[in-house]
C-alpha positions in Angstrom: 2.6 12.1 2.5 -1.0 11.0 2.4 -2.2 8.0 0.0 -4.9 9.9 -1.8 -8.2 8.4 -2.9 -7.5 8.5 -6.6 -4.5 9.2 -8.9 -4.5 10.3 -12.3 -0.8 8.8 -14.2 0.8 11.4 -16.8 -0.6 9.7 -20.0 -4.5 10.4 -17.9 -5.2 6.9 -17.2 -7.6 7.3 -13.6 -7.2 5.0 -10.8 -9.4 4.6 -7.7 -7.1 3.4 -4.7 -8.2 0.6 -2.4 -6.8 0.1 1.0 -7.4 -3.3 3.2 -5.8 -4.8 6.0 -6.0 -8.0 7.6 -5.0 -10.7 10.1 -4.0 -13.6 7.5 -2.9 -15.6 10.6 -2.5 -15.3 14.5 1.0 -13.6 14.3 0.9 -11.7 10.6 -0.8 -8.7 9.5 -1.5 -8.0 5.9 -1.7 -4.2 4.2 -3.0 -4.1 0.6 -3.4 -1.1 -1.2 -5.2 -1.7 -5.3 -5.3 0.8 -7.6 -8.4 0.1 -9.6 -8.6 2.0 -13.0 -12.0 3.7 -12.9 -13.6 1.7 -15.5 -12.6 -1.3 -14.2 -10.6 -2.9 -17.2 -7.3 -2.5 -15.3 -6.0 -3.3 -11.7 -2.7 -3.4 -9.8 -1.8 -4.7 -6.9 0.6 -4.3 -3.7 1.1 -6.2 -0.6 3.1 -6.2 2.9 3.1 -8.9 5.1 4.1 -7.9 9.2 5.0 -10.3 11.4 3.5 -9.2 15.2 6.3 -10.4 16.9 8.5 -7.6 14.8 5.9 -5.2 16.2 6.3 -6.7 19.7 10.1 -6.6 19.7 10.3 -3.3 18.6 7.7 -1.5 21.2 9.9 -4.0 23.9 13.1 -2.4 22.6 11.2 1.2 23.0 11.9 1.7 19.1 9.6 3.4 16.6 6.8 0.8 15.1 5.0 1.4 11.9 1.7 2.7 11.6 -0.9 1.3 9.3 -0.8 4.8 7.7 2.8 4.8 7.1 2.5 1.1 5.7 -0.1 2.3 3.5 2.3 5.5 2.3 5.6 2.9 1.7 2.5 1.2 -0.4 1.7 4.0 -2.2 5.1 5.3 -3.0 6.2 1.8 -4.6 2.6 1.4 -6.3 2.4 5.1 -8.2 6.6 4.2 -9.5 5.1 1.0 -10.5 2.0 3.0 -12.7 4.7 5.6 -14.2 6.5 3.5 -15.1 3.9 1.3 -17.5 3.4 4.6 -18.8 7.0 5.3 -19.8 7.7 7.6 -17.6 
């Protein structure tokens, strides 16, 4: 799955989606990904918070880490329920 640039919900509201990530803090990475509606009136937000030590542990323990991208599609995934389901659907 790839987190498009824009998403259209079923009742044809238009959103514009925003990613960002950050270091909030010397061990924690933060992914945000808004979906702005195109006239700005609207937004809605999510956010994951990674600990680098999980990261650490895992790539010590030769076990799969998650990508940014992959963050970003968990994101995504949660974020276009949460937009169906304000429209009833």
């Amino acid at each position: 799955m790839v987190v498009p640039a824009y998403c259209r919900t079923a009742s044809g509201r238009v959103f514009r989606l925003l990613r960002s990530s950050e270091l909030i803090a010397p061990d924690r990475i933060r992914f945000v990904l808004r979906a702005q509606s195109i006239d700005a009136t609207e937004s809605h937000e999510l956010a994951c918070e990674l600990d680098t030590e999980f990261i650490r542990d895992k790539i010590a323990n030769r076990q799969a880490i998650p990508t940014p991208e992959t963050t970003f599609e968990d994101l995504w995934s949660k974020l276009k329920s949460e937009l169906g389901a304000q429209d009833g659907g």
